[in-house]
C-alpha positions in Angstrom: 0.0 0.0 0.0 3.0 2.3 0.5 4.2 1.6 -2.7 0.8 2.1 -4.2 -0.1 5.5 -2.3 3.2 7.0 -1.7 5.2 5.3 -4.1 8.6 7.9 -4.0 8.5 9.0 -0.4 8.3 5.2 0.3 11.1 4.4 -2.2 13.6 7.3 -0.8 12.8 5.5 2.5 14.1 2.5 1.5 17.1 3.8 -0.3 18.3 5.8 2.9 17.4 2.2 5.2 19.2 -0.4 2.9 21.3 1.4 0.3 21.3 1.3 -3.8 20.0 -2.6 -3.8 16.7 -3.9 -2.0 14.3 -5.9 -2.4 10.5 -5.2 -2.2 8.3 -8.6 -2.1 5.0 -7.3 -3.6 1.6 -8.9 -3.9 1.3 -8.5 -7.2 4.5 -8.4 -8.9 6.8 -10.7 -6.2 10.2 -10.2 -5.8 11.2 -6.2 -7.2 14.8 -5.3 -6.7 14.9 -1.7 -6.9 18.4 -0.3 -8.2 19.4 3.3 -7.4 23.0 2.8 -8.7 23.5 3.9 -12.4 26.4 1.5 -12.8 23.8 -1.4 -12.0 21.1 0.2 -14.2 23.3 0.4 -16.9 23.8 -3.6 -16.7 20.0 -3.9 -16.0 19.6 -2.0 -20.0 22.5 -3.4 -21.7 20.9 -7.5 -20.9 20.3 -9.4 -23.2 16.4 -9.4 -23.9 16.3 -13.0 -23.6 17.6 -13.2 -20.1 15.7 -10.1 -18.6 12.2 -9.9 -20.1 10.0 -6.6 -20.2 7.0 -8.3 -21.3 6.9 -10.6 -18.3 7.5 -7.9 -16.2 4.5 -6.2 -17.5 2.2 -9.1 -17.6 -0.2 -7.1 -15.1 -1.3 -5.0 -17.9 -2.3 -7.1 -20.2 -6.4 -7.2 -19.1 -6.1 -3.5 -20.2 -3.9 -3.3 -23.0 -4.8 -6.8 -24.6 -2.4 -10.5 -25.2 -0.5 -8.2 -28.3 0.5 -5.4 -26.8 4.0 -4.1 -27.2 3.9 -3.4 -23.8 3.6 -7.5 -23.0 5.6 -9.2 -25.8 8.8 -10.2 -25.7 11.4 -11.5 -28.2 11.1 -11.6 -32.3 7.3 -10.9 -32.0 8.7 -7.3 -29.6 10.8 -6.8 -31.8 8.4 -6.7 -35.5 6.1 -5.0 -33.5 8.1 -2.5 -32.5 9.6 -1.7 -35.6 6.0 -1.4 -37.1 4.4 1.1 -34.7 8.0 3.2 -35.0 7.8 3.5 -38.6 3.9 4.9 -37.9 5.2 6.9 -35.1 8.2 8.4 -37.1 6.9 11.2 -39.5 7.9 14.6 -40.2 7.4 16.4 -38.4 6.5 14.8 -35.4 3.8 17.1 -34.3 1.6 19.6 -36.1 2.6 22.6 -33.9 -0.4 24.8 -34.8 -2.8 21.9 -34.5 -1.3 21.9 -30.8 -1.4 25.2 -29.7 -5.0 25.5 -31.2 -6.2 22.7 -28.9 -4.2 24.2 -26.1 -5.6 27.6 -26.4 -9.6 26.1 -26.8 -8.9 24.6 -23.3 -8.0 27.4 -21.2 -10.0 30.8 -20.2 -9.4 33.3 -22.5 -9.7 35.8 -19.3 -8.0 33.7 -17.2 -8.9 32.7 -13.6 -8.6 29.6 -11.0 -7.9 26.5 -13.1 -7.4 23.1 -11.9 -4.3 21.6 -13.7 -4.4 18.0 -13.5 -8.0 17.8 -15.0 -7.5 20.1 -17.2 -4.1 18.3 -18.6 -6.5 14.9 -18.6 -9.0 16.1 -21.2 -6.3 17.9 -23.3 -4.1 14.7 -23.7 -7.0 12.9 -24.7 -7.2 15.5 -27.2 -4.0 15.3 -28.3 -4.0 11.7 -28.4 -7.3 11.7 -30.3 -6.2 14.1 -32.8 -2.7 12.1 -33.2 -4.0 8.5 -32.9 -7.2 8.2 -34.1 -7.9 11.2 -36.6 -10.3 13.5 -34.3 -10.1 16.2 -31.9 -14.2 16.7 -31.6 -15.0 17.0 -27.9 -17.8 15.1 -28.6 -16.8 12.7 -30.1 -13.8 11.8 -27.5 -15.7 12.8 -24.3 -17.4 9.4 -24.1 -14.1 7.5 -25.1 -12.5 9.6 -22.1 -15.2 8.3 -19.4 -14.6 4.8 -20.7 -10.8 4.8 -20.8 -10.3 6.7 -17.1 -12.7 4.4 -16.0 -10.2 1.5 -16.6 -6.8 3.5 -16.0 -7.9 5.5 -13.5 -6.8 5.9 -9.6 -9.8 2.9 -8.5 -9.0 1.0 -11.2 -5.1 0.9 -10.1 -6.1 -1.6 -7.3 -7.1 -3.9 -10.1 -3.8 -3.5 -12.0 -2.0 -4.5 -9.2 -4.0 -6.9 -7.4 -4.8 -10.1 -10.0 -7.2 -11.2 -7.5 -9.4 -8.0 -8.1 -9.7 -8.8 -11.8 -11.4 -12.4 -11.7 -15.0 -12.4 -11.8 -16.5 -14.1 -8.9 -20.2 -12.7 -9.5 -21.8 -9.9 -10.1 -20.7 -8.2 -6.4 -16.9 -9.1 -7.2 -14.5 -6.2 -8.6 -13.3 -8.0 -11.1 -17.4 -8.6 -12.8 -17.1 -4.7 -13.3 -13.3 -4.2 -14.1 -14.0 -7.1 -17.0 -17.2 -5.0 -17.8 -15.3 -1.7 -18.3 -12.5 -2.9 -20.3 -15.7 -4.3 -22.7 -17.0 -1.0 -22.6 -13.7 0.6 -23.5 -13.4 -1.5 -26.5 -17.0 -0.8 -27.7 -16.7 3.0 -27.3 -13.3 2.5 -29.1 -14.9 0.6 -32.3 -17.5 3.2 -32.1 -15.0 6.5 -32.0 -12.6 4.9 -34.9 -16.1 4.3 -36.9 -16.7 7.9 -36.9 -13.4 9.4 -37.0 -12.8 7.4 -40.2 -15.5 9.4 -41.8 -13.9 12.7 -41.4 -11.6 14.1 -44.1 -8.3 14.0 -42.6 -6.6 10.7 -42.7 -3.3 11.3 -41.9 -3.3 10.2 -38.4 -0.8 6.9 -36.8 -3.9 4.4 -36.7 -4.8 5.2 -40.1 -0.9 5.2 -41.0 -1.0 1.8 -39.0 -4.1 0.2 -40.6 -2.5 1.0 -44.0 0.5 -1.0 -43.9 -1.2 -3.5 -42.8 -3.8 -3.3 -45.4 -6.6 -3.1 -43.5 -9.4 -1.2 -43.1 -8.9 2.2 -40.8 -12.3 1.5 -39.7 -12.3 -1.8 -38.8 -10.4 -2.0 -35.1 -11.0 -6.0 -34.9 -9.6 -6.6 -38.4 -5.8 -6.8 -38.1 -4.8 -9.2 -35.6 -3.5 -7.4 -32.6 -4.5 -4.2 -33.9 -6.7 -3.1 -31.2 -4.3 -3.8 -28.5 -1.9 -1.5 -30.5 -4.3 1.3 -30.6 -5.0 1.1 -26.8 -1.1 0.8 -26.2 -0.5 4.0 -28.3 -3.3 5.4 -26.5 -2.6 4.6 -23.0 1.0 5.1 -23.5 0.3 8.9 -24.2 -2.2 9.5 -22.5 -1.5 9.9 -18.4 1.8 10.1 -19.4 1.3 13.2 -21.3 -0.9 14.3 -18.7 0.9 13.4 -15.7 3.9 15.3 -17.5 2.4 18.2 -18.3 1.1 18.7 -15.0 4.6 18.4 -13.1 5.9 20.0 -15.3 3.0 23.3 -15.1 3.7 22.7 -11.0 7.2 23.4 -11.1 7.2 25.8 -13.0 4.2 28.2 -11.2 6.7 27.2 -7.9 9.6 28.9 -9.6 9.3 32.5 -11.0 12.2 32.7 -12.2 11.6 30.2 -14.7 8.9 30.8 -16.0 10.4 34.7 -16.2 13.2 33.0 -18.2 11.1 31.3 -20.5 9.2 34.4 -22.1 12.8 36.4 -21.3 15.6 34.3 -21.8 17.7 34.3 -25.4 14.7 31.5 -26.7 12.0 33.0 -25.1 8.5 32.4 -26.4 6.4 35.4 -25.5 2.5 35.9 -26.6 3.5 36.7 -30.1 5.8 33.4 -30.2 4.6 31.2 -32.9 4.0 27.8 -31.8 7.1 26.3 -34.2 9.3 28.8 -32.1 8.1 27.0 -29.1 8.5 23.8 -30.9 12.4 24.9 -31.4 12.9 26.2 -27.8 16.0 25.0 -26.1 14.9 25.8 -22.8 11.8 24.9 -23.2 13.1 21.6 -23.8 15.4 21.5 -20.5 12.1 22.8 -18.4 10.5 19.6 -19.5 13.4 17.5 -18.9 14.0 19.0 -15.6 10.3 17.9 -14.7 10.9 14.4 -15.8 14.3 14.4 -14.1 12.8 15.8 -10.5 9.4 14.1 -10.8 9.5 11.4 -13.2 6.0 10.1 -14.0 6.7 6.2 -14.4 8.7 5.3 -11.0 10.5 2.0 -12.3 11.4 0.0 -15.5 11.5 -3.7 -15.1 13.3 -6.9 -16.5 12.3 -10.4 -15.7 15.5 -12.9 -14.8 15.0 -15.7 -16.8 18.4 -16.8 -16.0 20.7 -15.9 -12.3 21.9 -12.4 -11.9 24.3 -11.0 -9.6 23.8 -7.1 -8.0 26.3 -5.8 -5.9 27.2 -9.1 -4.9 23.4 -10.3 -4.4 22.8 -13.4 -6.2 19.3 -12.7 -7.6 17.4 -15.6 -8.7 15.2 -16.3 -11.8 12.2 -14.9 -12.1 13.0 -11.6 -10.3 11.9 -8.5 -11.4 15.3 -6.2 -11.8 13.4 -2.8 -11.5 16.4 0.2 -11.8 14.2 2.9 -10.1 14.2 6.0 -12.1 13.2 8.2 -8.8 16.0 7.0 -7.3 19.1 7.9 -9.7 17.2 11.3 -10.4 17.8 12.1 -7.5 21.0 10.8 -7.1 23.4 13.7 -5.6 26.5 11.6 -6.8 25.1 12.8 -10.7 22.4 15.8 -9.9 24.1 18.8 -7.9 21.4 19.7 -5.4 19.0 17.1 -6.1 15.8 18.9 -5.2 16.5 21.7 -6.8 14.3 22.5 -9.7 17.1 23.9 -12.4 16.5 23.4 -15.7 19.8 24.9 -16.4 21.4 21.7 -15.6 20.3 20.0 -19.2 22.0 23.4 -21.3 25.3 22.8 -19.2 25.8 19.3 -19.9 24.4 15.7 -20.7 23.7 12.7 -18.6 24.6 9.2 -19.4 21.6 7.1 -20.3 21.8 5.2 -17.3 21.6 8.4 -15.0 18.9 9.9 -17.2 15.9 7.9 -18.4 12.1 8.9 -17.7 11.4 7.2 -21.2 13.0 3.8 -20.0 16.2 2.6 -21.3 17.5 0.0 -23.5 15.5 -1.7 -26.6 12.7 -0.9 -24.6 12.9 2.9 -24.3 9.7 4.4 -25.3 9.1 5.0 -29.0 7.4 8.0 -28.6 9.4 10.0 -26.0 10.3 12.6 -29.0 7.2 12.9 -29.9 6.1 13.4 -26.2 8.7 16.1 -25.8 7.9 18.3 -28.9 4.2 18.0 -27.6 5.3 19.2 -24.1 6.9 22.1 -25.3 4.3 23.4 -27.5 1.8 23.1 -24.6 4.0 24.9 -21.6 4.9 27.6 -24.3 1.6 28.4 -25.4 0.2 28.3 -21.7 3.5 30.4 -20.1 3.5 32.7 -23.7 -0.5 34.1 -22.6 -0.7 33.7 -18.5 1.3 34.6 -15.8 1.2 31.1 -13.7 1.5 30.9 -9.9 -0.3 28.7 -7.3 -3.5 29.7 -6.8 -2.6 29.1 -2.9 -0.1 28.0 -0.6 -1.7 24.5 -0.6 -1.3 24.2 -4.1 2.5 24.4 -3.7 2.6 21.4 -1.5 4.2 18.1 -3.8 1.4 15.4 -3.3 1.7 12.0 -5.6 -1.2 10.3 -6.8 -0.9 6.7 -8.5 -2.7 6.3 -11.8 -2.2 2.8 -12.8 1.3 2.6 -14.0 2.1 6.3 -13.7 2.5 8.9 -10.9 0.8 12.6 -11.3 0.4 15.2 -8.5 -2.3 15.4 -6.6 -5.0 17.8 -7.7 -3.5 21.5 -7.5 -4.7 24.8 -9.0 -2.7 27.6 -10.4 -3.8 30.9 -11.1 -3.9 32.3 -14.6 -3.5 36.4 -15.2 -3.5 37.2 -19.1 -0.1 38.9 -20.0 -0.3 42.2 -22.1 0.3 41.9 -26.1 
């Protein structure tokens, strides 16, 4: 339950107890040893795929994201997956910039006011994921979708995730009768939105792009085999994520002036007149958003099952271990980060970090294959918000750093900022 409700203070209390290497034995996953040490995530990323397998580790997910998921395959089939999504994921340009300042600006007061970020940043990533994914950005249209999907992903539905025993149906008073019932209900509204976002005239998006190499139907979700689990993996993949970031990252940022003074200020400033392509190109932009992931990271670990003995820091660790190198952890890791909880995005224009010290997206042949994408979206968002508003916390509770587990990843807990238009 610590791990579930409090999953980084309860991981920094570990770290400080028993050092770089411990174990957690967890209901639902077993044996997780948590690596803090670069030097032993960097062996952790560079296994071979055979002997530490993602797939396994994510086996919890598959009642969400389906038997064909990238997220649960492992191997030669991982592997021709993988390179089919990247090739859909993989345009140029990776975003439309206008397309996401437009959706940006349609969801905030033009007058400004109180505004509750981590809702907010929920229905706009759905947005952006419906505009990117599936071919649609009509409220509408997604709004129904959005129910369905949170109703599977979200904080409730988390205890399911990790708990198999919540997900088998014992009856019609058992959790796992109405978690079944909502992923059903997912997929219906998903055949449903995909029907109707076909008929619209742009066609460009990745399921289309996806459906088309495969030489299927873009409306037809159940045609291609495994094709609906990779439009809910696309889908879930950037959808809290995107959220989660973009909300950490809006925190930190109304917590420190001086940053957001830079970014409208600074050499690559993006003021009100900015275009969103300038914001798209902002270097420090870019570091803001990696200083978020860095200090607040919004996936806690990355695992690998053993399928064959390992040795940590002279721990023999046995098969079927999950080796789980704890991005919190080496974020935080004063040996690599001068001052540590320090929000300085500064720290990404003075150097680089080594990808074993630096790695929100995962590492390895399973970093995420949408982390550039992510990025570019990230900045076009933060710049268009910071380019209109001045953003501070609406009040000195909304400063406080509160984590809140959703499924997989970790957002803050509901916080406001104030928005004040700036002048033209």
């Amino acid at each position: 339950m610590n791990w579930t409700l409090r999953p980084y203070p309860y991981l920094y209390e570990c770290q400080r107890r028993y050092g770089d290497a411990f174990t957690l034995r967890l209901h639902a996953l077993g044996d997780v040893v948590m690596l803090a040490d670069p030097r032993d995530v960097e062996s952790v990323f560079r296994m071979d795929p055979d002997h530490g397998r993602t797939g396994e580790a994510n086996a919890l997910m598959t009642p969400i994201v389906g038997a064909d998921s990238l997220f649960v395959l492992d191997g030669e089939q991982h592997r021709r997956r993988r390179a089919e999504m990247r090739s859909s994921l993989t345009t140029r340009p990776r975003i439309d910039p206008q397309a996401v300042a437009r959706l940006t600006r349609e969801e905030l007061p033009e007058d400004g006011g109180v505004v509750e970020v981590t809702e907010l940043f929920r229905w706009l990533a759905m947005r952006l994921i419906g505009y990117r994914v599936l071919g649609t950005d009509d409220p509408d249209l997604l709004r129904v979708f959005f129910a369905r999907l949170h109703g599977v992903t979200g904080s409730l539905s988390s205890l399911a995730a990790f708990f198999p025993v919540l997900q088998r149906e014992r009856g019609v008073a058992s959790p796992g009768y109405w978690f079944q019932r909502r992923i059903a209900a997912l997929d219906s509204v998903l055949s449903e939105t995909v029907v109707k976002a076909a008929q619209e005239p742009r066609t460009s998006c990745v399921g289309a792009r996806m459906a088309a190499a495969r030489g299927e139907a873009w409306s037809d979700v159940r045609g291609a085999d495994g094709f609906r689990d990779d439009l809910i993996t696309l889908i879930a993949a950037g959808d809290d994520t995107v959220a989660s970031a973009l909300s950490w990252a809006l925190f930190w940022v109304a917590r420190t002036p001086r940053v957001a003074e830079r970014i409208i200020n600074g050499d690559d400033g993006v003021d009100r007149g900015a275009t969103p392509e300038h914001m798209a190109g902002s270097g420090y932009l870019e570091a803001v958003c990696a200083e978020a992931l860095r200090i607040t990271p919004v996936v806690d670990i990355v695992s690998r099952k053993t399928t064959v003995p390992v040795t940590i820091q002279g721990f023999d660790i046995p098969v079927g271990s999950l080796l789980s190198p704890a991005i919190y952890l080496v974020h935080r890791r004063p040996q690599v980060y001068d001052t540590p909880d320090v929000f300085r995005p500064e720290r990404f224009l003075e150097g680089k970090f080594r990808p074993s010290e630096y790695f929100p997206f995962g590492g390895g042949s399973r970093r995420c294959i949408g982390a550039a994408l992510a990025i570019a979206e990230m900045k076009t968002v933060l710049g268009t918000i910071v380019g209109r508003y001045e953003v501070r916390p609406a009040s000195i509770a909304d400063t406080s750093i509160r984590y809140s587990r959703r499924n997989v990843t970790v957002s803050p807990g509901k916080f406001r900022v104030q928005l004040t238009p700036r002048r033209p």
